[in-house]
BAKE-704521 format. One record per residue (C-alpha): x, z, y; residue number from 1. Coordinates in Angstrom, 1 decimal. Layout:
<vovos>
<vovo><px>X</px><pz>Z</pz><py>Y</py><nr>NUM</nr></vovo>
...
</vovos>
This chain:
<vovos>
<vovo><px>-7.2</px><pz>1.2</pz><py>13.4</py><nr>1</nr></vovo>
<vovo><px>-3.5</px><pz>1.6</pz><py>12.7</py><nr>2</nr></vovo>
<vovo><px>-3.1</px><pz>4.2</pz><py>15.0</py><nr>3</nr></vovo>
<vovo><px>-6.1</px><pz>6.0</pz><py>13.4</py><nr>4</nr></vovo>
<vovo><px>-4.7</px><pz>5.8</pz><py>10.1</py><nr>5</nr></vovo>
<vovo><px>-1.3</px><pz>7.4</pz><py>10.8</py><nr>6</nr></vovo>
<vovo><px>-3.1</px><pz>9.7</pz><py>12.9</py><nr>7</nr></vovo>
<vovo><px>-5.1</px><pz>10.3</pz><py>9.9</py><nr>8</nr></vovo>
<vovo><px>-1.6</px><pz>10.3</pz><py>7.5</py><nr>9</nr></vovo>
<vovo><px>-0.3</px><pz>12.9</pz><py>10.7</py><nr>10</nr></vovo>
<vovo><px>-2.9</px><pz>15.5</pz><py>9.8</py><nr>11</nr></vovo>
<vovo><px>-2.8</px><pz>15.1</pz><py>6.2</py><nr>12</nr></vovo>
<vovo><px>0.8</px><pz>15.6</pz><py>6.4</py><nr>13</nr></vovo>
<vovo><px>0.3</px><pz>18.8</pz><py>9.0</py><nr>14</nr></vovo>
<vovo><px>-2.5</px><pz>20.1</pz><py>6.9</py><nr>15</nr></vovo>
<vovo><px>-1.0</px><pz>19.7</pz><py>3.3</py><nr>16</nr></vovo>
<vovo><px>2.7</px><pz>20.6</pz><py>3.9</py><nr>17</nr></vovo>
<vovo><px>3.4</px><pz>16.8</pz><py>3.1</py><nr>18</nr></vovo>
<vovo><px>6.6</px><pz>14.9</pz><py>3.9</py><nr>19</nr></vovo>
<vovo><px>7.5</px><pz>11.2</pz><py>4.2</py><nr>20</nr></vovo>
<vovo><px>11.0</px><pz>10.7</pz><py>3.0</py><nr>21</nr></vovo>
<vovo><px>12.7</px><pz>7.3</pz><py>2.8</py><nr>22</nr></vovo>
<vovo><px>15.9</px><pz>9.2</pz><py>0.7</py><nr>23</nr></vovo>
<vovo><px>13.8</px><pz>10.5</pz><py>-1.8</py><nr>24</nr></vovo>
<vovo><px>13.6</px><pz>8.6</pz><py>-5.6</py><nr>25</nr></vovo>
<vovo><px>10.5</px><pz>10.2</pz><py>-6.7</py><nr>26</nr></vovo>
<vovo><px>7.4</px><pz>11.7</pz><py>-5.8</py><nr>27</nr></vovo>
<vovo><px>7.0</px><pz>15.3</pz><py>-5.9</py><nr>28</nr></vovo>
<vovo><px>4.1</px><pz>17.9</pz><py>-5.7</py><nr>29</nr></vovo>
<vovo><px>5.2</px><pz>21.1</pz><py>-5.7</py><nr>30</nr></vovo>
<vovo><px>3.3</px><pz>24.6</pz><py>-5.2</py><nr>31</nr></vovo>
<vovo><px>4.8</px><pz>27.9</pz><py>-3.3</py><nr>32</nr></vovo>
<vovo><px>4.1</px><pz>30.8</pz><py>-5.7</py><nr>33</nr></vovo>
<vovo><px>3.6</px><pz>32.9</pz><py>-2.6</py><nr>34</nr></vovo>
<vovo><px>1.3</px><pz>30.8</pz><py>-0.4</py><nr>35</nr></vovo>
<vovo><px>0.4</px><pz>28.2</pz><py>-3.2</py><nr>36</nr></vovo>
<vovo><px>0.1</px><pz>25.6</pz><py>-0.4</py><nr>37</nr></vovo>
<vovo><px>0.8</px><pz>21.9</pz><py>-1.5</py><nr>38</nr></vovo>
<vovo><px>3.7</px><pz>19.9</pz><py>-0.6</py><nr>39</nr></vovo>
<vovo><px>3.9</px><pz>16.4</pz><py>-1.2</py><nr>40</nr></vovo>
<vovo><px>6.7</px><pz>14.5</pz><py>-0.7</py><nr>41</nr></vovo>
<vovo><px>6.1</px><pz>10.7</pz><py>-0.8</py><nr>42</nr></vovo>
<vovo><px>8.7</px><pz>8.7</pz><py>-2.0</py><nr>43</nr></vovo>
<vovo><px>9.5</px><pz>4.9</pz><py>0.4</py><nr>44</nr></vovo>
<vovo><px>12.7</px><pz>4.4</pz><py>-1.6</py><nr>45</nr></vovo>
<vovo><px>15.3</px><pz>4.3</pz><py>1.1</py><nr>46</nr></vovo>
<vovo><px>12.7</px><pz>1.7</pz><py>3.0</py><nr>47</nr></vovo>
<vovo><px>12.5</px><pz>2.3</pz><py>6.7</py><nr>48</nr></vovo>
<vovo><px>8.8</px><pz>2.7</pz><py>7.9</py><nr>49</nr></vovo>
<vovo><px>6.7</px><pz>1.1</pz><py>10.7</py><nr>50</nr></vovo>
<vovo><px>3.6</px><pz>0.5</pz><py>11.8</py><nr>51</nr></vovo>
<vovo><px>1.7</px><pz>-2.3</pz><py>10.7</py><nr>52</nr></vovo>
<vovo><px>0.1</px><pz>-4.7</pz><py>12.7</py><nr>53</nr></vovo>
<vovo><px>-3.8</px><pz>-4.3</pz><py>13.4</py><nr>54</nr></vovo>
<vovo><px>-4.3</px><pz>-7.8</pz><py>14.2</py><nr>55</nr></vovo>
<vovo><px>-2.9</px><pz>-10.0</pz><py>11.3</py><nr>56</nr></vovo>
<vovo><px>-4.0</px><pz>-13.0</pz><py>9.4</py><nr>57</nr></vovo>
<vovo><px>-6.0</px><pz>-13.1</pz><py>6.5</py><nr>58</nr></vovo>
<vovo><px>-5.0</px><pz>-14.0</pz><py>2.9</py><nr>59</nr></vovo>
<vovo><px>-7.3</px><pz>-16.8</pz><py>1.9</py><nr>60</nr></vovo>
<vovo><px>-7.9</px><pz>-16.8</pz><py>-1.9</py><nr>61</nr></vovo>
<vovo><px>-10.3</px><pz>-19.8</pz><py>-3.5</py><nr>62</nr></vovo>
<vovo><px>-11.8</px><pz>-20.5</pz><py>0.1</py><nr>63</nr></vovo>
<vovo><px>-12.9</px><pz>-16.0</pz><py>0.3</py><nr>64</nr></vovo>
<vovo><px>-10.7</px><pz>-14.6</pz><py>3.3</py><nr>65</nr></vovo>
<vovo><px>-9.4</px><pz>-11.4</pz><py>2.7</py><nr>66</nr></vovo>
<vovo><px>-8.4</px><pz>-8.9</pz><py>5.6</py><nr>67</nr></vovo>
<vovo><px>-5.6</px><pz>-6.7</pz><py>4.1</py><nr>68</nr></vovo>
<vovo><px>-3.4</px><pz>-5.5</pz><py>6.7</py><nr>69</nr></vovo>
<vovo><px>-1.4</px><pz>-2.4</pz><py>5.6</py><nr>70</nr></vovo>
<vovo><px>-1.1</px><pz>0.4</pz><py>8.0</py><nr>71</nr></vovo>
<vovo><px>2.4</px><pz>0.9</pz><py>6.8</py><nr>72</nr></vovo>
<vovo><px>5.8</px><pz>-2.0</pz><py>6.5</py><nr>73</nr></vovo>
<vovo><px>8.7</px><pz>-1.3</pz><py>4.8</py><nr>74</nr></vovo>
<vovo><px>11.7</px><pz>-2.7</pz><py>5.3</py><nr>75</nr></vovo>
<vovo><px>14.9</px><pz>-2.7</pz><py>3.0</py><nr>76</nr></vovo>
<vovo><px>17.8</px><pz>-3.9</pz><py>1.4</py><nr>77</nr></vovo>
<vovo><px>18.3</px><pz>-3.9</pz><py>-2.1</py><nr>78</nr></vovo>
<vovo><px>20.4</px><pz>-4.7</pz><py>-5.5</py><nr>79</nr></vovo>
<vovo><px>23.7</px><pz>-5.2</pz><py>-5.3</py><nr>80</nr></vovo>
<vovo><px>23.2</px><pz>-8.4</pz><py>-2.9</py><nr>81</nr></vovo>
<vovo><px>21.9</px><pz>-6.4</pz><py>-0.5</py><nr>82</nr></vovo>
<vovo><px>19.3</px><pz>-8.8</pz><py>0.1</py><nr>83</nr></vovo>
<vovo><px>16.6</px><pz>-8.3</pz><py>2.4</py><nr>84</nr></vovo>
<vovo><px>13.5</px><pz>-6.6</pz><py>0.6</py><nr>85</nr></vovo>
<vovo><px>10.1</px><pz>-6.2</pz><py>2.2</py><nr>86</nr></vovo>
<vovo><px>6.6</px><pz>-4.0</pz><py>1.5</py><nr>87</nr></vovo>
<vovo><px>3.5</px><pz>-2.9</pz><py>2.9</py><nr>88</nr></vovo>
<vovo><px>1.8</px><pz>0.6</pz><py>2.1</py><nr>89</nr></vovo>
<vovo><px>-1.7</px><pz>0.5</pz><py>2.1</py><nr>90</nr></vovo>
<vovo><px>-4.0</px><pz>4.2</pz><py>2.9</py><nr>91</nr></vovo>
<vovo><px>-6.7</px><pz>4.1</pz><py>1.3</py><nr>92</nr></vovo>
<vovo><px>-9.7</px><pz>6.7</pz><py>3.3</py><nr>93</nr></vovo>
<vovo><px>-12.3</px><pz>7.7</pz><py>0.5</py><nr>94</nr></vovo>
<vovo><px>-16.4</px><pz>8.7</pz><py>1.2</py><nr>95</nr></vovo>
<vovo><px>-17.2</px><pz>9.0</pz><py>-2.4</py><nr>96</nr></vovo>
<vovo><px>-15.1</px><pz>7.9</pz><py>-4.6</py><nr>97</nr></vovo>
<vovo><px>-11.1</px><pz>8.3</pz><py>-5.7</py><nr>98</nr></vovo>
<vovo><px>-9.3</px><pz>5.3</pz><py>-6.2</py><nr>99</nr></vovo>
<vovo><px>-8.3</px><pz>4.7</pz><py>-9.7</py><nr>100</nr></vovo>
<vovo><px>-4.7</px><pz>3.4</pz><py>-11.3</py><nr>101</nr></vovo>
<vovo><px>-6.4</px><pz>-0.2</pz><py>-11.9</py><nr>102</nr></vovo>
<vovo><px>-7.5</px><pz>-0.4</pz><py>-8.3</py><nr>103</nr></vovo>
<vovo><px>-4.7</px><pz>0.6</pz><py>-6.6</py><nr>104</nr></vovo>
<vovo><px>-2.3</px><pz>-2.1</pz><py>-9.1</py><nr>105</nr></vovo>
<vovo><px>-4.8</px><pz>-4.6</pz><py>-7.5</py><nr>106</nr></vovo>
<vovo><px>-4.0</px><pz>-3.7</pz><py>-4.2</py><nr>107</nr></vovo>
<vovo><px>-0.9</px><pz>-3.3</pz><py>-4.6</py><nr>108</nr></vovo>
<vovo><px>-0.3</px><pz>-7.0</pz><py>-5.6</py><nr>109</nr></vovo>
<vovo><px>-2.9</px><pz>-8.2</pz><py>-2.7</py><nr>110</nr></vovo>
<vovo><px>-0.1</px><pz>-6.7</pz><py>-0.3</py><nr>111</nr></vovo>
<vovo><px>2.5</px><pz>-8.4</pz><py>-2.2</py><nr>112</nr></vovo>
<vovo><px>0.6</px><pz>-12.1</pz><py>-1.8</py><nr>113</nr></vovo>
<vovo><px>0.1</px><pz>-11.3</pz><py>1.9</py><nr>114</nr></vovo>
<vovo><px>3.3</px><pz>-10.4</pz><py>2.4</py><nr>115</nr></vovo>
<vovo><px>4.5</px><pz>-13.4</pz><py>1.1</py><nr>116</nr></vovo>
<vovo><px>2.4</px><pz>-15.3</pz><py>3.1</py><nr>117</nr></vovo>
<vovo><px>3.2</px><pz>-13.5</pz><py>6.6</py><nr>118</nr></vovo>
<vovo><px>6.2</px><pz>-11.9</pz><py>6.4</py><nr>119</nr></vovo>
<vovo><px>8.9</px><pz>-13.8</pz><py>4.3</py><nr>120</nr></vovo>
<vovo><px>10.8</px><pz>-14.0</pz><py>7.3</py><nr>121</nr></vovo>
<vovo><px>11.2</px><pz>-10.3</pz><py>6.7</py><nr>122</nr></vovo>
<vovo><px>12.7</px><pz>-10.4</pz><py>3.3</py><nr>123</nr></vovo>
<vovo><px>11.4</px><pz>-10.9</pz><py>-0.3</py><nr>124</nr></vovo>
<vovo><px>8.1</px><pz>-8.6</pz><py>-1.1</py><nr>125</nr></vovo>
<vovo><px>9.3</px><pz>-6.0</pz><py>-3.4</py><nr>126</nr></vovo>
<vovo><px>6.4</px><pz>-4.5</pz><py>-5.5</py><nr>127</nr></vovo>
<vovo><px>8.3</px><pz>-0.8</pz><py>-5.0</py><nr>128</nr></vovo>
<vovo><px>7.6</px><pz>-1.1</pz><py>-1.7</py><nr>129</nr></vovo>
<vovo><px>3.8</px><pz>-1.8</pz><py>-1.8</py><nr>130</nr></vovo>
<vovo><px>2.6</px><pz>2.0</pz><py>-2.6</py><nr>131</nr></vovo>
<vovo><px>-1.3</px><pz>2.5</pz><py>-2.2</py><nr>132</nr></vovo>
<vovo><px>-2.1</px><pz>5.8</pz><py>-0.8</py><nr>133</nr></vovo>
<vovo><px>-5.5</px><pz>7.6</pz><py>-1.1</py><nr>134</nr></vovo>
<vovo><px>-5.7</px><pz>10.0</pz><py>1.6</py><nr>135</nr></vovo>
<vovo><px>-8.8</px><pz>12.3</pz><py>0.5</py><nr>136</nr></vovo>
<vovo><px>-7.7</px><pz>12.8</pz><py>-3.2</py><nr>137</nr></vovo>
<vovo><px>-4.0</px><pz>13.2</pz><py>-1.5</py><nr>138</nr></vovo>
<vovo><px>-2.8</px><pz>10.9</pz><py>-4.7</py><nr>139</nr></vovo>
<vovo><px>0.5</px><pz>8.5</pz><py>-4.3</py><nr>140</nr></vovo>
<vovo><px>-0.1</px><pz>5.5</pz><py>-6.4</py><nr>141</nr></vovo>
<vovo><px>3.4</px><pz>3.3</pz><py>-7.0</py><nr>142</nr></vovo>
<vovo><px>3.4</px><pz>-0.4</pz><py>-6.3</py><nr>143</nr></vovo>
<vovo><px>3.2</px><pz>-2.6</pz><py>-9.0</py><nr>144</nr></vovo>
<vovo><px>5.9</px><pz>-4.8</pz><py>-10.0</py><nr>145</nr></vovo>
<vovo><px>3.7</px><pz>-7.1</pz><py>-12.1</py><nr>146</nr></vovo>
<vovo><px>0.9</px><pz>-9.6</pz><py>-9.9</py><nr>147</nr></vovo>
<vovo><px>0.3</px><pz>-12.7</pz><py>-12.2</py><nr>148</nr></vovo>
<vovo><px>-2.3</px><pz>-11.7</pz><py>-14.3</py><nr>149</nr></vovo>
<vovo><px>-4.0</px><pz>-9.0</pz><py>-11.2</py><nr>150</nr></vovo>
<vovo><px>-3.8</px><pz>-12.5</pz><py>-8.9</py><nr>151</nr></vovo>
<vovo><px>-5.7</px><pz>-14.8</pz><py>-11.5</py><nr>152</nr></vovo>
<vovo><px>-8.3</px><pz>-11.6</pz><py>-11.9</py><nr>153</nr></vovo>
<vovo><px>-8.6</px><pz>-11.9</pz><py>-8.2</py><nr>154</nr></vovo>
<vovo><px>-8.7</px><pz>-15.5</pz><py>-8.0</py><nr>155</nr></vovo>
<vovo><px>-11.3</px><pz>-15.7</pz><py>-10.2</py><nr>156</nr></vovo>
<vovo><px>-13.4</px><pz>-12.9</pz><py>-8.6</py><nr>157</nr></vovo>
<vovo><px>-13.0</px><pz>-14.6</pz><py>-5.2</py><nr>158</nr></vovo>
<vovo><px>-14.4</px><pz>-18.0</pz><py>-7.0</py><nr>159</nr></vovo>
<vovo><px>-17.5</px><pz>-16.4</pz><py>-7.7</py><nr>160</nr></vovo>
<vovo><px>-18.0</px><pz>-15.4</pz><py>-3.8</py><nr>161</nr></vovo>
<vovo><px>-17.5</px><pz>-18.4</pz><py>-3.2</py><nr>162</nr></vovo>
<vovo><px>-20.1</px><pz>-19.7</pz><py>-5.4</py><nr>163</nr></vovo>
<vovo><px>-22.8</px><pz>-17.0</pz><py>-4.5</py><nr>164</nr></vovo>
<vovo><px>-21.9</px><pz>-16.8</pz><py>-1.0</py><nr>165</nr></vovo>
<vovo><px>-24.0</px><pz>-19.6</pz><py>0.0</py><nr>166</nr></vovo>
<vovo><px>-26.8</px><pz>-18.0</pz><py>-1.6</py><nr>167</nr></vovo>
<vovo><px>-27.1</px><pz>-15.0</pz><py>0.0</py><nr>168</nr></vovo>
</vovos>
């Protein structure tokens, strides 16, 4: 599935004029008066980029496991420690419907919770790091700093799963 997606993220990039640049500081659409093609130039901070793995653990939230496994790790350093930072990209492959600013803050700070929970070894999840791309509306959302109060909204959504689940 990995392998699909940046496949996927290959042609989007071939077909929109779209680059992926880790020196970049901010995200930039811009058009060519002549051709008026689209060029988007998605901003990783100075991260370096891999694949994610298609075979990771779950984040289990109130007893509801969640499969979240971003297509996309960055790795960094940042601050003036230098210390070692950590993020996950997540593409997001619409049928019919664009993903709005509220969903992508939510999974932006589900990456940051499995992140925590899989790869501290890899550094400290940095919500800068945990961008939420949705591929058929070609829109960059920014990862979200702040989790507490998306976390408790998905706690409590996962609760009632949990309740109903036996029911269905």
């Amino acid at each position: 599935r990995t392998a699909a997606a940046m496949s996927r993220l290959s042609i989007w990039r071939r077909s929109s004029g779209c680059s992926v640049s880790g020196r970049r500081r901010t995200a930039q659409t811009t058009t060519n008066a002549p051709n008026r093609e689209r060029q988007t130039k998605i901003d990783f901070q100075g991260a370096t980029p891999s694949l994610g793995s298609h075979t990771s653990g779950k984040l289990k939230i109130q007893n509801v496991e969640i499969s979240v496994r971003p297509e996309i790790i960055l790795r960094g350093k940042g601050g003036k420690s230098g210390k070692k930072l950590v993020g996950g990209a997540k593409l997001h492959f619409p049928r019919t419907f664009r993903l709005t600013e509220d969903a992508a803050g939510y999974m932006s700070a589900i990456v940051q919770e499995f992140l925590k929970a899989y790869y501290s070894a890899d550094g400290e999840p940095h919500g800068p790091y945990c961008p939420v791309l949705d591929i058929g509306s070609q829109t960059f959302f920014t990862g979200v700093k702040s989790t507490t109060a998306r976390m408790k909204d998905v706690a409590a959504e996962c609760r009632n799963i949990a309740g109903l689940w036996p029911t269905i």
